[in-house]
mmCIF entry with sequence, helices, sheets and N, C-alpha, C, O atoms, coordinates in Angstrom:
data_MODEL
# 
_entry.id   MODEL 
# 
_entity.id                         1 
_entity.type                       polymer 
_entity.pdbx_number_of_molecules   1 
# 
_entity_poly.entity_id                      1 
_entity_poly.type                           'polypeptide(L)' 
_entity_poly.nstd_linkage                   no 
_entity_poly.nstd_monomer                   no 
_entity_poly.pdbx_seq_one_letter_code       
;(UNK)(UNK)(UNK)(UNK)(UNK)(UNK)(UNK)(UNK)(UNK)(UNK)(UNK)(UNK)(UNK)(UNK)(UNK)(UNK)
(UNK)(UNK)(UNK)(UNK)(UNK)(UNK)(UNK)(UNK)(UNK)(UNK)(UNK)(UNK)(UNK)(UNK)(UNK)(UNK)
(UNK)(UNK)(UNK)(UNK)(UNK)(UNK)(UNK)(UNK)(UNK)(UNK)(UNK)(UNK)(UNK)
;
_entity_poly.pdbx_seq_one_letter_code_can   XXXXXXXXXXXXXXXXXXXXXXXXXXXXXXXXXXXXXXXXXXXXX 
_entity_poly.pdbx_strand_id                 A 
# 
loop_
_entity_poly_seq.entity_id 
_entity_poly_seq.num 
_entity_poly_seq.mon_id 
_entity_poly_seq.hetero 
1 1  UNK n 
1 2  UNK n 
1 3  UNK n 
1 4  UNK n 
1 5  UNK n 
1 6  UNK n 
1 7  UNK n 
1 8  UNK n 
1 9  UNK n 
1 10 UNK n 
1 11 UNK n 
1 12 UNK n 
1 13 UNK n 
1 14 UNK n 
1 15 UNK n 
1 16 UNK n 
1 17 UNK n 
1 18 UNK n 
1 19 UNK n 
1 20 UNK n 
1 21 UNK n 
1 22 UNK n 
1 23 UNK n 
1 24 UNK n 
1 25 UNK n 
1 26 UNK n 
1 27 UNK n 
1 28 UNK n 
1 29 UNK n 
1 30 UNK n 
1 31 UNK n 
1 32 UNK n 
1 33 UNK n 
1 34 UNK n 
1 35 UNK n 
1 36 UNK n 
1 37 UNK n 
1 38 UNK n 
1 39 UNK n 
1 40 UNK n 
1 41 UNK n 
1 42 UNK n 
1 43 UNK n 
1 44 UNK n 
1 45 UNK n 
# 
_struct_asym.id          A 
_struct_asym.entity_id   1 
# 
_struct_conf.conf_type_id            HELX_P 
_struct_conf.id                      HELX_P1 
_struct_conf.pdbx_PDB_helix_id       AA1 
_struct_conf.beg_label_comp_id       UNK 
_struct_conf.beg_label_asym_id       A 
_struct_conf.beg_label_seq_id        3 
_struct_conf.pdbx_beg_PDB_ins_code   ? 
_struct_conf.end_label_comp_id       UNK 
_struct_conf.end_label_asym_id       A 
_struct_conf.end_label_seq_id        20 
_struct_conf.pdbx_end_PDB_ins_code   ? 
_struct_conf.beg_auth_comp_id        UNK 
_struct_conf.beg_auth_asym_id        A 
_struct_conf.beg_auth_seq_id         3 
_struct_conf.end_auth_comp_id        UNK 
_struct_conf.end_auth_asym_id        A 
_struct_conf.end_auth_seq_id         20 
_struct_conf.pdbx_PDB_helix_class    1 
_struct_conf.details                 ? 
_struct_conf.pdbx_PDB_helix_length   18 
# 
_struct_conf_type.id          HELX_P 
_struct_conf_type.criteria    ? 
_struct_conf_type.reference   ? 
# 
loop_
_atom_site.group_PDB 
_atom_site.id 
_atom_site.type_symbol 
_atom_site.label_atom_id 
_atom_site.label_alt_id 
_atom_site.label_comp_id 
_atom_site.label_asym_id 
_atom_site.label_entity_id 
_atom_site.label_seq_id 
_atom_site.pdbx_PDB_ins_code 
_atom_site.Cartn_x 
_atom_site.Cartn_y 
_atom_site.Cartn_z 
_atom_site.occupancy 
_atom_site.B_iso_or_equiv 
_atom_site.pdbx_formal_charge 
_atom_site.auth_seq_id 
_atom_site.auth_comp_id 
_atom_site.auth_asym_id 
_atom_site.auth_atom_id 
_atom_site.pdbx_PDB_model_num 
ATOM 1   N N  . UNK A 1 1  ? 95.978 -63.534 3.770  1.00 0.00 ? 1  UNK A N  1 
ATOM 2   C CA . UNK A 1 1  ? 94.608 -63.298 3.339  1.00 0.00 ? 1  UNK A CA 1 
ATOM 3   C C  . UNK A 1 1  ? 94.605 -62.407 2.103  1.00 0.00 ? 1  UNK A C  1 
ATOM 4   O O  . UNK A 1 1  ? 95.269 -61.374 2.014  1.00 0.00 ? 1  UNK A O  1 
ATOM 5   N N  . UNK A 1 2  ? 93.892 -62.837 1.262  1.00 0.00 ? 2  UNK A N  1 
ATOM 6   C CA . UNK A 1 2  ? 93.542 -61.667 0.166  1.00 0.00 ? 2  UNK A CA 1 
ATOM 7   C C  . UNK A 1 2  ? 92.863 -60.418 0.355  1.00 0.00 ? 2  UNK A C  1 
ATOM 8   O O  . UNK A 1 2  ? 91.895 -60.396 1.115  1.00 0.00 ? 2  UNK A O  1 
ATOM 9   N N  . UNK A 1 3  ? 93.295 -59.208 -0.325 1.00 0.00 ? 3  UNK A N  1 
ATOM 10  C CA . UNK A 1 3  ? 92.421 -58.113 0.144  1.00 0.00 ? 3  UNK A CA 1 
ATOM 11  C C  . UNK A 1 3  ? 90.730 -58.095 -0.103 1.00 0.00 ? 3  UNK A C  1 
ATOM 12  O O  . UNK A 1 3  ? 90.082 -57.394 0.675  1.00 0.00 ? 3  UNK A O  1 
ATOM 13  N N  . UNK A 1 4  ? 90.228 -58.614 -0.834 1.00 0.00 ? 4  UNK A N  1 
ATOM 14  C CA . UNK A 1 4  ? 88.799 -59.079 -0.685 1.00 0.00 ? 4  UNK A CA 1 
ATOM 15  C C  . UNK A 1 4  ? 88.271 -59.764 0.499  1.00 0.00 ? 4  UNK A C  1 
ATOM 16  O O  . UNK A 1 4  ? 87.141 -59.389 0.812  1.00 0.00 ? 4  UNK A O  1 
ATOM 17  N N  . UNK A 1 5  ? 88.810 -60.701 1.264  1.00 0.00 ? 5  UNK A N  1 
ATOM 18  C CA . UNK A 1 5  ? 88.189 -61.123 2.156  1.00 0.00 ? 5  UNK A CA 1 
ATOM 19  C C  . UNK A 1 5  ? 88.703 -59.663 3.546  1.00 0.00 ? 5  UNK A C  1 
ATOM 20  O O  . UNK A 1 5  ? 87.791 -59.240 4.256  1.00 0.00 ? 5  UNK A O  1 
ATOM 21  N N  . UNK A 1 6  ? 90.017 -59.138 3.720  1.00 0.00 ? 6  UNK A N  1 
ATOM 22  C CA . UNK A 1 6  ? 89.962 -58.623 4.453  1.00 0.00 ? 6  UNK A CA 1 
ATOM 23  C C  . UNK A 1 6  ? 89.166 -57.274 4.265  1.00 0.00 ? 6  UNK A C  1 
ATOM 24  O O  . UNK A 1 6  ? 89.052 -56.726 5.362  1.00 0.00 ? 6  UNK A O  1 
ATOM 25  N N  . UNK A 1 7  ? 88.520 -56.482 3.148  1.00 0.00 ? 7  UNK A N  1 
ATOM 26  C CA . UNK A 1 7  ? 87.712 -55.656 2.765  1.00 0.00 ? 7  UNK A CA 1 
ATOM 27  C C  . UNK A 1 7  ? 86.629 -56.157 3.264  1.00 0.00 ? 7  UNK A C  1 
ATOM 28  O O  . UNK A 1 7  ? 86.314 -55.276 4.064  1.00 0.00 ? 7  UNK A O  1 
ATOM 29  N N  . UNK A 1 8  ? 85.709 -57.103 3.357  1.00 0.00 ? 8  UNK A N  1 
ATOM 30  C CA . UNK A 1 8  ? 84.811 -57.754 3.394  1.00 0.00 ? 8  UNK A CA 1 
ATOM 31  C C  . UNK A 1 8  ? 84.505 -58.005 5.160  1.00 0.00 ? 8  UNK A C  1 
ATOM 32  O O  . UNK A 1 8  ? 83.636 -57.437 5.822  1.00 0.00 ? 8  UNK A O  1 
ATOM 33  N N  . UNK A 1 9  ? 85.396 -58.913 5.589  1.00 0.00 ? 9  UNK A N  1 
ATOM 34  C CA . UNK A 1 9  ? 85.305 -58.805 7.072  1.00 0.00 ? 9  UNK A CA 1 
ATOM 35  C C  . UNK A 1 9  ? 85.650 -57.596 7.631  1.00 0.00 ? 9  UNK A C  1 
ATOM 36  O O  . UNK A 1 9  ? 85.582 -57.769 8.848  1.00 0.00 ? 9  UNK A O  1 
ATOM 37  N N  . UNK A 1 10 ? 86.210 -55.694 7.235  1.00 0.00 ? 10 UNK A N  1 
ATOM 38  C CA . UNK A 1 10 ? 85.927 -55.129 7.556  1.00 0.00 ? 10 UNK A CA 1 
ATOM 39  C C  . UNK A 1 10 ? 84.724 -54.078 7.392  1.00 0.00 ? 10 UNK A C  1 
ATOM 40  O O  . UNK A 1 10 ? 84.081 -53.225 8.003  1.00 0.00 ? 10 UNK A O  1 
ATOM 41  N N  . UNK A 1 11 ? 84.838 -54.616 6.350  1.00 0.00 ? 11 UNK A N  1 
ATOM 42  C CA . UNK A 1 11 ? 82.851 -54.190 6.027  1.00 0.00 ? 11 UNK A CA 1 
ATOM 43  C C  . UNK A 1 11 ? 81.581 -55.215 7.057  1.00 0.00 ? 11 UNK A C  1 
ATOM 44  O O  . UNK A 1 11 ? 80.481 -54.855 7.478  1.00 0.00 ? 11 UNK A O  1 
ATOM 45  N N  . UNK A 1 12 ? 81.952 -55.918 7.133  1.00 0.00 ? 12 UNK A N  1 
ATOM 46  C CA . UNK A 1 12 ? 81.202 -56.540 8.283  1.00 0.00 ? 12 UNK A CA 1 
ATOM 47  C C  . UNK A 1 12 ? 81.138 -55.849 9.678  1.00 0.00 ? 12 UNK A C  1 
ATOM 48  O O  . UNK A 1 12 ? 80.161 -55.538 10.360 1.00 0.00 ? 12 UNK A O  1 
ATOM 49  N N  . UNK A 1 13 ? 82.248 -55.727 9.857  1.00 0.00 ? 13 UNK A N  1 
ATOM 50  C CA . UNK A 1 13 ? 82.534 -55.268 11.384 1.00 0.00 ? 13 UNK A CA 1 
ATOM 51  C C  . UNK A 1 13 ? 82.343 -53.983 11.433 1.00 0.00 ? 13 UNK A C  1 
ATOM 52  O O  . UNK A 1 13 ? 82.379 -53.522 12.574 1.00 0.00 ? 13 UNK A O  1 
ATOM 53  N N  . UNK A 1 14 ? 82.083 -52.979 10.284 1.00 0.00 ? 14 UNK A N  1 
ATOM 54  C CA . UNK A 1 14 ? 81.520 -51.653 10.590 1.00 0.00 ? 14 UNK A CA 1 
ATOM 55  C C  . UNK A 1 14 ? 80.218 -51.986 10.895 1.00 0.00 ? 14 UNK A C  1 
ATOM 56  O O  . UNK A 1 14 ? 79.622 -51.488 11.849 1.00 0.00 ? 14 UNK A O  1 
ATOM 57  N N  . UNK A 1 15 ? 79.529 -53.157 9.811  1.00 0.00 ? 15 UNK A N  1 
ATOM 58  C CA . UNK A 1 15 ? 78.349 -53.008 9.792  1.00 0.00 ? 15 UNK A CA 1 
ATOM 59  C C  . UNK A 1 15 ? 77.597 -53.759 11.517 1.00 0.00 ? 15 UNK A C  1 
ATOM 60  O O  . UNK A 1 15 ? 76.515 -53.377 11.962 1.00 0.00 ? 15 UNK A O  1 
ATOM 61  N N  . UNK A 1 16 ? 78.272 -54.577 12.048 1.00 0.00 ? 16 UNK A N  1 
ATOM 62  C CA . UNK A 1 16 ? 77.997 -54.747 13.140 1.00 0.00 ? 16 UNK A CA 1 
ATOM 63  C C  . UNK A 1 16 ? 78.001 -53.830 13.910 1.00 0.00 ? 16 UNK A C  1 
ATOM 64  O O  . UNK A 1 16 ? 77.075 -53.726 14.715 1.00 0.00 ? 16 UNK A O  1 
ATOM 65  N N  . UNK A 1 17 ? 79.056 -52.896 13.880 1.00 0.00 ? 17 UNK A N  1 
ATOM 66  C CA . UNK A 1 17 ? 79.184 -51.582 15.412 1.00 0.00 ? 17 UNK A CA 1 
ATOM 67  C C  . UNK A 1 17 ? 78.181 -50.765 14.721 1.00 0.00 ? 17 UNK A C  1 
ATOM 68  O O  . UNK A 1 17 ? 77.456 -50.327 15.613 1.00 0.00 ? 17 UNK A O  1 
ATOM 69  N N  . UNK A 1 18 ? 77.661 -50.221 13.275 1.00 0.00 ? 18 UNK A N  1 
ATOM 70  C CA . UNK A 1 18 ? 76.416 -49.283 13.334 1.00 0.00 ? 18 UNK A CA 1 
ATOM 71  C C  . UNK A 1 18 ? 75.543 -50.144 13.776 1.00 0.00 ? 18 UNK A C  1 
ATOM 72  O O  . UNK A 1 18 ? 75.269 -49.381 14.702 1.00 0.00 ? 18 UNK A O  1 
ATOM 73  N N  . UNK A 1 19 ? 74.857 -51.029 13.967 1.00 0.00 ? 19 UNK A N  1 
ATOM 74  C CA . UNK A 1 19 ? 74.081 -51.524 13.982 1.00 0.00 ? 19 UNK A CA 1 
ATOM 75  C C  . UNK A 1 19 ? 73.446 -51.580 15.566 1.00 0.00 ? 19 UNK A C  1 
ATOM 76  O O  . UNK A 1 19 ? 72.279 -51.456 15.940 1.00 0.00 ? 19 UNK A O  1 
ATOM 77  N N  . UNK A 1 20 ? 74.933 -51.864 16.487 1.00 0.00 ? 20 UNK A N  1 
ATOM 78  C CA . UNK A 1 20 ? 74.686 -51.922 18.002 1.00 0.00 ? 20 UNK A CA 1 
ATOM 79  C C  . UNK A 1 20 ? 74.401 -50.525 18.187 1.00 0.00 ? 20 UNK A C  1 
ATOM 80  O O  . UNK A 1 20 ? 73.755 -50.099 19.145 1.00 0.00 ? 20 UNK A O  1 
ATOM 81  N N  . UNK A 1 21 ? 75.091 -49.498 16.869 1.00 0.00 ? 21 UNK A N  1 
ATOM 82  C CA . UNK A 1 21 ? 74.892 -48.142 17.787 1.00 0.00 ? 21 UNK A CA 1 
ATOM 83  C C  . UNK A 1 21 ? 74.178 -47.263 17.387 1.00 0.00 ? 21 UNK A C  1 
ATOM 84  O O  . UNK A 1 21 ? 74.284 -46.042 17.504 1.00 0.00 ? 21 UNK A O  1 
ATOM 85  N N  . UNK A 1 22 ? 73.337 -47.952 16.844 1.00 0.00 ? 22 UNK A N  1 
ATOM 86  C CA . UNK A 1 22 ? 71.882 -47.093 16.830 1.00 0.00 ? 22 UNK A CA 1 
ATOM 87  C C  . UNK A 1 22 ? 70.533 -47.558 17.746 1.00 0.00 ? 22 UNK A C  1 
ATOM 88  O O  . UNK A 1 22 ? 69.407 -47.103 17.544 1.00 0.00 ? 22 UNK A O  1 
ATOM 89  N N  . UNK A 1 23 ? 70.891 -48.627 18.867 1.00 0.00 ? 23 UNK A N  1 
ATOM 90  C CA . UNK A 1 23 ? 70.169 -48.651 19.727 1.00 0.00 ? 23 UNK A CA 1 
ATOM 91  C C  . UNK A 1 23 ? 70.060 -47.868 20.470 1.00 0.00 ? 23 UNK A C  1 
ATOM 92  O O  . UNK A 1 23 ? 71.130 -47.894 21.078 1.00 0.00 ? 23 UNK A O  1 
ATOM 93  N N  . UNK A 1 24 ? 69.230 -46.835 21.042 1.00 0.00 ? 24 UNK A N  1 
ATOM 94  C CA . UNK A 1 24 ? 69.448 -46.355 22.174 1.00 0.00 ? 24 UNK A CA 1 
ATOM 95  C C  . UNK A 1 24 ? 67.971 -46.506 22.962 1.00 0.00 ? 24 UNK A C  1 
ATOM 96  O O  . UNK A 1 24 ? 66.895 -46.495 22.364 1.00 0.00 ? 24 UNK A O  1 
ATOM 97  N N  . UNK A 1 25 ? 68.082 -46.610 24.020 1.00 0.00 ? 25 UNK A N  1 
ATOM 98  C CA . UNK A 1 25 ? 67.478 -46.478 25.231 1.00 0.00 ? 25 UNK A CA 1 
ATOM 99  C C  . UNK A 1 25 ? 66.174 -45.721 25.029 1.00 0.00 ? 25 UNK A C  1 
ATOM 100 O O  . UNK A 1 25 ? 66.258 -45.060 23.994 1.00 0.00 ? 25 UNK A O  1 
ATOM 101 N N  . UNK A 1 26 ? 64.925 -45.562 25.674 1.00 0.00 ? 26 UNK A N  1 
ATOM 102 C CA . UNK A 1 26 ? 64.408 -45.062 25.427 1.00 0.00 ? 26 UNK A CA 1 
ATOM 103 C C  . UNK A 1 26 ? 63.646 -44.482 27.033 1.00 0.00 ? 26 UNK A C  1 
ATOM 104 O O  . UNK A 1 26 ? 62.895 -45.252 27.631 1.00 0.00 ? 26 UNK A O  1 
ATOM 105 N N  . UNK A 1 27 ? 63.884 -43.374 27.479 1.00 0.00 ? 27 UNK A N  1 
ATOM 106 C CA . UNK A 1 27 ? 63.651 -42.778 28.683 1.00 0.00 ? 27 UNK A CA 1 
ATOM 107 C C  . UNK A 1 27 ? 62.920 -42.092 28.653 1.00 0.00 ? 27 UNK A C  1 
ATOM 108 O O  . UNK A 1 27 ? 62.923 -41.033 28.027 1.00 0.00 ? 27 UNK A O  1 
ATOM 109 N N  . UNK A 1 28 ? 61.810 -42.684 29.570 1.00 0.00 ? 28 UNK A N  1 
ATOM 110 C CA . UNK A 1 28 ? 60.232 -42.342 30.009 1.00 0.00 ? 28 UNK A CA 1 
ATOM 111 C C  . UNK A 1 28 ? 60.414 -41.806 31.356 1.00 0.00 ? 28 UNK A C  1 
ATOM 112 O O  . UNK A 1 28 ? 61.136 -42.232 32.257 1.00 0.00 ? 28 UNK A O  1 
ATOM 113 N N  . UNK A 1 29 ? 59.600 -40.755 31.332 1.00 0.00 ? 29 UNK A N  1 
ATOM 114 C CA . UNK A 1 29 ? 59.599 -40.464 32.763 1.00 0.00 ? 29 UNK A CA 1 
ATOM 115 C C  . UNK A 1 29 ? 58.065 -40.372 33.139 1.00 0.00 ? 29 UNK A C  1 
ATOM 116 O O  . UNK A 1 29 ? 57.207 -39.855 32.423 1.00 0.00 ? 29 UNK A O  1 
ATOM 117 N N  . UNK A 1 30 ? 57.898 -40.839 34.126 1.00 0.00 ? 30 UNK A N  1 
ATOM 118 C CA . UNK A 1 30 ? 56.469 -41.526 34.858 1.00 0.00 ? 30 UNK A CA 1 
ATOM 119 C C  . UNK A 1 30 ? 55.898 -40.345 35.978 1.00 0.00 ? 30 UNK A C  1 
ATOM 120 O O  . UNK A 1 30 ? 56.661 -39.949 36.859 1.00 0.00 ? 30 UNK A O  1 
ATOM 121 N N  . UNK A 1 31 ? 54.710 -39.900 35.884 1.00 0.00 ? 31 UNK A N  1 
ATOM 122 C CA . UNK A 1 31 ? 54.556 -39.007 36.836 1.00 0.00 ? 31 UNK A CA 1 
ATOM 123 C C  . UNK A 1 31 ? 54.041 -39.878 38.124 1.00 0.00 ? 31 UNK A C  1 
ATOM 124 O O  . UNK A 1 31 ? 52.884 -40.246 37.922 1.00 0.00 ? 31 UNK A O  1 
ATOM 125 N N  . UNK A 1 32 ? 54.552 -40.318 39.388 1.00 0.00 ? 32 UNK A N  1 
ATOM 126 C CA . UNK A 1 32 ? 53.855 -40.770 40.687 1.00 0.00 ? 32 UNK A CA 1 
ATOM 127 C C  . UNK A 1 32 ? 52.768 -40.848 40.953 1.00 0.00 ? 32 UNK A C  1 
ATOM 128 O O  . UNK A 1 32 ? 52.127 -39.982 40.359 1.00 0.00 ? 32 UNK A O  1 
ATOM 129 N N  . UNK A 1 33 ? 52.152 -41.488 41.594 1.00 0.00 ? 33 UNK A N  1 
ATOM 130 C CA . UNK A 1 33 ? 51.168 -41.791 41.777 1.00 0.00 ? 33 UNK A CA 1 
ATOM 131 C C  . UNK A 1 33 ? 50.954 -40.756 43.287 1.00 0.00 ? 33 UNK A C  1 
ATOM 132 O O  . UNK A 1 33 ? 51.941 -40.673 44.018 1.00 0.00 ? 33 UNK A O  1 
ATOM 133 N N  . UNK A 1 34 ? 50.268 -40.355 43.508 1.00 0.00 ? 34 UNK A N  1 
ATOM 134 C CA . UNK A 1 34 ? 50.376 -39.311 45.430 1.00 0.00 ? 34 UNK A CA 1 
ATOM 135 C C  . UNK A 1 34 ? 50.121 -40.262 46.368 1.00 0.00 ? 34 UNK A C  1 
ATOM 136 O O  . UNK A 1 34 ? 49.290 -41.165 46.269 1.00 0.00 ? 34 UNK A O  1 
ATOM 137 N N  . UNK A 1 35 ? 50.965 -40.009 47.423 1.00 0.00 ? 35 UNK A N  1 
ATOM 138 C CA . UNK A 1 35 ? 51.063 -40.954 48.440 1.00 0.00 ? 35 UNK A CA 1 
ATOM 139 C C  . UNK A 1 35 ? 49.840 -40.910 48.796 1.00 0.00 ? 35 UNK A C  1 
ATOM 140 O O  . UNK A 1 35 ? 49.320 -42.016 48.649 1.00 0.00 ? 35 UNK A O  1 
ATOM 141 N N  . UNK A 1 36 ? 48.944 -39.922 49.311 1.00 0.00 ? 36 UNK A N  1 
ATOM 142 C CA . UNK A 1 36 ? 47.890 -39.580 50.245 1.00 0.00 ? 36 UNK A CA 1 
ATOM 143 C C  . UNK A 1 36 ? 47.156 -39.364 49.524 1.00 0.00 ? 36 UNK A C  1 
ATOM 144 O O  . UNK A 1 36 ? 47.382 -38.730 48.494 1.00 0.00 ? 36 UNK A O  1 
ATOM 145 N N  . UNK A 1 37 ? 45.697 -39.981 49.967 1.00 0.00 ? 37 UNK A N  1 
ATOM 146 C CA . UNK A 1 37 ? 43.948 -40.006 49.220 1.00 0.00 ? 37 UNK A CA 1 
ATOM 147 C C  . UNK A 1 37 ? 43.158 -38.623 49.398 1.00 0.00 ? 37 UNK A C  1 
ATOM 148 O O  . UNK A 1 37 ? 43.110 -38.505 50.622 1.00 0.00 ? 37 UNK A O  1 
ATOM 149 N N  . UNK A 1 38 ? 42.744 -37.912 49.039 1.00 0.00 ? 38 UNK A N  1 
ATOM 150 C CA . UNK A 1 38 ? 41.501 -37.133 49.496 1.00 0.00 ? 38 UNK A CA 1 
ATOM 151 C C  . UNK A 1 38 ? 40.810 -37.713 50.293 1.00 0.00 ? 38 UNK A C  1 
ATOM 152 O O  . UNK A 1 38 ? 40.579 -38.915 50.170 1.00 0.00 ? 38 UNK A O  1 
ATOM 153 N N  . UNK A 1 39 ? 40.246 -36.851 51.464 1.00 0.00 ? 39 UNK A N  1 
ATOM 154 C CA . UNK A 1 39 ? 39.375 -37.439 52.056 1.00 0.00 ? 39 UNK A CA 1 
ATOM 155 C C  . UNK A 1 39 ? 37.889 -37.556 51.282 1.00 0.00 ? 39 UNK A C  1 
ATOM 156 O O  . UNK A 1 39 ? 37.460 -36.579 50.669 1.00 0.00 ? 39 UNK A O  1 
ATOM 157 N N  . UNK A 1 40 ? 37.163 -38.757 51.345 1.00 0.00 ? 40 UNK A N  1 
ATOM 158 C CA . UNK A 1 40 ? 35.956 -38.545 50.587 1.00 0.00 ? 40 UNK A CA 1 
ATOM 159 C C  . UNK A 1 40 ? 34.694 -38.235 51.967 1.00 0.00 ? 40 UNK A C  1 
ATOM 160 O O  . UNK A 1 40 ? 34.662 -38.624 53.134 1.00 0.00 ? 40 UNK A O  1 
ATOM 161 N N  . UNK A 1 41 ? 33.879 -37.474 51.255 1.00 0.00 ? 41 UNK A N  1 
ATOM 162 C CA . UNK A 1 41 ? 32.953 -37.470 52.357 1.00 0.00 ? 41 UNK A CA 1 
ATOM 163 C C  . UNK A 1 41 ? 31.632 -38.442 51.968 1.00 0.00 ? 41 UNK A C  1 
ATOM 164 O O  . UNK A 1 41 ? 31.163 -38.844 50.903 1.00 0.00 ? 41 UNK A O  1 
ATOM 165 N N  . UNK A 1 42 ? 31.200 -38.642 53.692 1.00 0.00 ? 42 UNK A N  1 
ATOM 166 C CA . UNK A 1 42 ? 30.502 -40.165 53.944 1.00 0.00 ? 42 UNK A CA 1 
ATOM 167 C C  . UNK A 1 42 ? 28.847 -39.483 53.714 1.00 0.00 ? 42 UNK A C  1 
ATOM 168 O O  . UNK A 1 42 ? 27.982 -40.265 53.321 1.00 0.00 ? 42 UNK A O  1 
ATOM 169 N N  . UNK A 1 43 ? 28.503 -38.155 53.951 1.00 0.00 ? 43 UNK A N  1 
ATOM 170 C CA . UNK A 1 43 ? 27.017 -37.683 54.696 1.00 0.00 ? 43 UNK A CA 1 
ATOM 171 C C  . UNK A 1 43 ? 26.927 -37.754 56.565 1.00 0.00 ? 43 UNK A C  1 
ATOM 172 O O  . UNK A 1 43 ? 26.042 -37.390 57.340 1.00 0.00 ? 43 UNK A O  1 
ATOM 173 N N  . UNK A 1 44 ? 28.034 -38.279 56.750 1.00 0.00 ? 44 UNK A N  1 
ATOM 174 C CA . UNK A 1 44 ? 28.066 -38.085 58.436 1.00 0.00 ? 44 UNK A CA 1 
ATOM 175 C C  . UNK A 1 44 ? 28.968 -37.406 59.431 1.00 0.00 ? 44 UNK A C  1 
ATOM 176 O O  . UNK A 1 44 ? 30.156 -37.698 59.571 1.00 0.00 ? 44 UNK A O  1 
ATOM 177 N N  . UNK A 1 45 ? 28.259 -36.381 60.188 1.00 0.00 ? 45 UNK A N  1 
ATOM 178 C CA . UNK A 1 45 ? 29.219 -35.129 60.772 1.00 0.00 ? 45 UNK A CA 1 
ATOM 179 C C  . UNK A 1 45 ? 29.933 -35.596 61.462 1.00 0.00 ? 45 UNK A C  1 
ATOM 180 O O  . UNK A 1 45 ? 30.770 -34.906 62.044 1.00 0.00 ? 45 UNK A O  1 
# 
């Protein structure tokens, strides 16, 4: 291979691994919902 193409396909292949590795994840954290209701009141004792 000539050094141009192998310069080239390793310029590729950096540019592929930055590319995967600037994905990251993005982590939410969710506050629950409460198991248990208030009681509501009806008007009846």
């Amino acid at each position: 291979m000539s050094k141009s193409i192998k310069i080239l396909a390793a310029l590729g292949f950096i540019a592929v691994v930055a590319a995967c590795a600037r994905e990251q994840e993005e982590f939410v954290v969710v506050e629950p919902e409460p198991i248990s209701s208030e009681p509501v009141q009806s008007g009846k004792l």
